[in-house]
C-alpha positions, 0 to 999 in steps of 0.5 A: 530271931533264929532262922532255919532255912536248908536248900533241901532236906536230909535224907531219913533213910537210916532204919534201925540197923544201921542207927544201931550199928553206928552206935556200936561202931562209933563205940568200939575202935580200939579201946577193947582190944587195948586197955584190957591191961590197964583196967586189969592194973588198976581193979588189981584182981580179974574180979576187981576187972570185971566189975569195973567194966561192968560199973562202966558199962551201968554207968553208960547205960544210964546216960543212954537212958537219960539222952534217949529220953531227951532224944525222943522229944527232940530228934533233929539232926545235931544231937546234944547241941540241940538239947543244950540249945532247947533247954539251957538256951542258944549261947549254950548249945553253940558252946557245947557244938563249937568244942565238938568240931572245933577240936573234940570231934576232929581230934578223935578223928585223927587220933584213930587215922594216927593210930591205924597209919601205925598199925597198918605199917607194922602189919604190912612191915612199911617203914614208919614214913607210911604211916602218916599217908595211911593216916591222911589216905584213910580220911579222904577214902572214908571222908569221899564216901561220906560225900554220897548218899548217907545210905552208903555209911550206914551200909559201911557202918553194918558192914565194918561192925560185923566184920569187927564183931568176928575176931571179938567171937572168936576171943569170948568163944575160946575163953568160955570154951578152952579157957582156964575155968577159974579165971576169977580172983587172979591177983595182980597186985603183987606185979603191979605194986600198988594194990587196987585202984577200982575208981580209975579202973571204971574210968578207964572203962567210961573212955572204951564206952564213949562215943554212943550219944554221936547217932543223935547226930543224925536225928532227922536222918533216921526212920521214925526217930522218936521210937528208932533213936532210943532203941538204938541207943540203949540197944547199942550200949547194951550189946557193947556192954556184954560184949565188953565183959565176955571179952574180958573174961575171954582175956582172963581165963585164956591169959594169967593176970601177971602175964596180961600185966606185963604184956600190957597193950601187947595182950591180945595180939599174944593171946590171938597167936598163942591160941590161933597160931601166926595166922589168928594174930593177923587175923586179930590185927586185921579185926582191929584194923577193920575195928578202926576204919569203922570207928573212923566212919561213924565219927565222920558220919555224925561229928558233921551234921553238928556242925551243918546244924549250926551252920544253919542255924547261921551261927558260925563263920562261912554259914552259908557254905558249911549249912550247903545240902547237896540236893542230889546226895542231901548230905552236908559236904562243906561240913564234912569238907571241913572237918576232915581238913581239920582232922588232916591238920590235926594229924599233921601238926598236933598230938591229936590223942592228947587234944581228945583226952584234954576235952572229955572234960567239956565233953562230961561237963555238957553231958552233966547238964544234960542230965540235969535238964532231963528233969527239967523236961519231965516238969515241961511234958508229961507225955513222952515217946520214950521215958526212961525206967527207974527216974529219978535214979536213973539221971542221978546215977548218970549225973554220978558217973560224969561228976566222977569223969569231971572230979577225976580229971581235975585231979589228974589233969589240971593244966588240961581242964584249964586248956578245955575251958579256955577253948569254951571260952573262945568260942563266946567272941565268935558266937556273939560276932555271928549273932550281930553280924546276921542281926545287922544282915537282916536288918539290912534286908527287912530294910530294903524290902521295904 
């Protein structure tokens, strides 16, 4: 029998400004200000963009509603590993935990510690050999302060997304403002050479999107989590939904589409300069910057508490130590210990970009059956804190959209797929080892109270 036994307990002091802001800064790192391009390509029009992300952002928002609907029934700290386990049993909410922080959490950790070690030593003019100590010093900097008090992440969470809000304004207000009217209906097809593409468009738009289901993470950190966690979610997907189309119209009517073609991720920074001088794109590289860091805290911020979950739940190696509270902090510090040192070593030996892109598919494949059991639990409880509006429709457009994510990944990535699952995979020795080990453990301890 499953036991649950933590020294102490979480501290739920996260309000709705702060759950908010983590799910907006756990959303939006870099992704805004990079992939304006590449969607643009592949819709083949700015119309064809736009609605690309709006598609995108739609899709996203019926997942928010569906996991919010979930969430309020269960909101405890480890997010969609408690789902999964409630629903579909113990062996699948340890799967979708393990590919979490043993590669997907982490890997994304270190991808944005990478990608700002870059950026940090373009914009301060390093020679390339800093990047790696920008990305290892970022990591232990955000990782200590996610070591006190989580009142102290939330603050930096608020913080960084107000601060990554700014030069995001400053883009929408231009466009809207002193931008060229008639953004819409530019043509790119000609430049680009191979016509629209609308459904990688939307997928690369569900990538900029990911990362809004990670503030389940802290369901029992969170003030009144059953009406606070649904708002926060759904507020959240919301504003970087709307955020995401008035950046994109801000992009278009100050830039024309061949020129955002041939820039491609060099666009905003150009059209920072352009319409701001030297000094508005620093400024720019300063908000993305900003945007990263932030990214980076909320991931570290959540991704632990999934594995402190299941440390005390006994199902992984070293439980007892990885399952630790800090009675004076009440956060999991081995847990955050651990999966900084696997980020670290991420940035040192792997492609950890790579390593994140090969897992979105489990990722999508656990969301599916999420999804899936939503429907299962509105058989089980008529009464809900939270119901999500328009059900069924609102699952099956969710359910639409992921087994658009997993069929697109199939056949782009095949080899990946197969590496994603084989990760699965390993995972199923370790769980069943743990499972007859603390079996045998009681077993010895009933025996000898005897």
């Amino acid at each position: 029998m499953k036991q649950k036994t933590p020294v102490v307990e979480l501290n739920r002091s996260l309000g709705i400004w702060s759950a908010l802001s983590l799910v907006i800064g756990t959303i939006i790192g870099a992704g805004v200000f990079v992939r304006q391009a590449a969607v643009l390509d592949d819709a083949g029009s700015t119309t064809g963009a736009l609605f690309a992300w709006l598609a995108g952002g739609v899709l996203t928002l019926t997942a928010g509603l569906t996991i919010a609907e979930i969430a309020s029934q269960m909101p405890h700290t480890g997010g969609l590993y408690v789902y999964m386990e409630r629903m579909y049993g113990r062996l699948w909410g340890f799967l979708s935990g393990w590919m979490q922080i043993i590669i997907y959490g982490p890997a994304i950790i270190a991808a944005l510690a990478a990608y700002l070690g870059i950026l940090m030593t373009d914009f301060f003019h390093l020679s390339g050999g800093w990047g790696l100590a920008v990305s290892l010093g970022t990591l232990v900097a955000v990782g200590v302060l996610n070591l006190f008090s989580n009142r102290y992440g939330a603050m930096f969470a608020i913080i960084t997304t107000i601060c990554k809000l700014l030069p995001i304004v400053a883009i929408i207000v231009f466009g809207l403002f002193f931008g060229d009217g008639n953004a819409l209906g530019h043509s790119v097809s000609t430049a680009t050479q191979h016509g629209s593409n609308f459904g990688v468009a939307i997928l690369a738009t569900l990538f900029a999107f990911d990362g809004w289901i990670l503030v389940a993470n802290l369901g029992d950190e969170i003030k009144e989590p059953q009406k606070l966690l649904p708002r926060a979610i759904i507020g959240g997907i919301s504003i970087v939904m709307v955020i995401y189309l008035l950046v994109a119209y801000g992009v278009f009517a100050s830039l024309p589409a061949s020129t955002i073609h041939r820039l491609g991720t060099g666009a905003i920074p150009f059209l920072a300069t352009k319409d701001f001088g030297a000094i508005g794109g620093k400024l720019l590289s300063i908000g993305v910057i900003i945007s990263i860091i932030g990214c980076i805290n909320g991931k570290i911020m959540t991704f632990p508490r999934i594995m402190y979950a299941m440390a005390r739940d006994r199902e992984l190696p070293f439980s007892r130590v990885l399952g630790y509270l800090s009675p004076k902090t009440r956060t999991p510090i081995f847990s955050t210990i651990a999966v900084l040192v696997i980020a670290a070593l991420m940035v040192l030996f792997a492609n950890a970009d790579r390593l994140s892109e090969l897992c979105i598919f489990t990722v999508y494949c656990f969301y599916v059956m999420a999804f899936l059991g939503s429907f299962k639990l509105r058989r089980q409880h008529k009464e809900r804190p939270f119901s999500m509006p328009l059900f069924p429709l609102t699952p099956i457009v969710a359910i639409g959209g992921s087994l658009f994510v997993l069929i697109s990944e199939v056949f782009s990535d095949f080899t990946g797929v197969l590496f994603s699952l084989g990760m699965v995979v390993v995972g199923i020795p370790v769980y069943y080892y743990e499972i007859k080990h603390n079996h045998a453990e009681d077993f010895v301890k009933e025996d000898s109270g005897k």
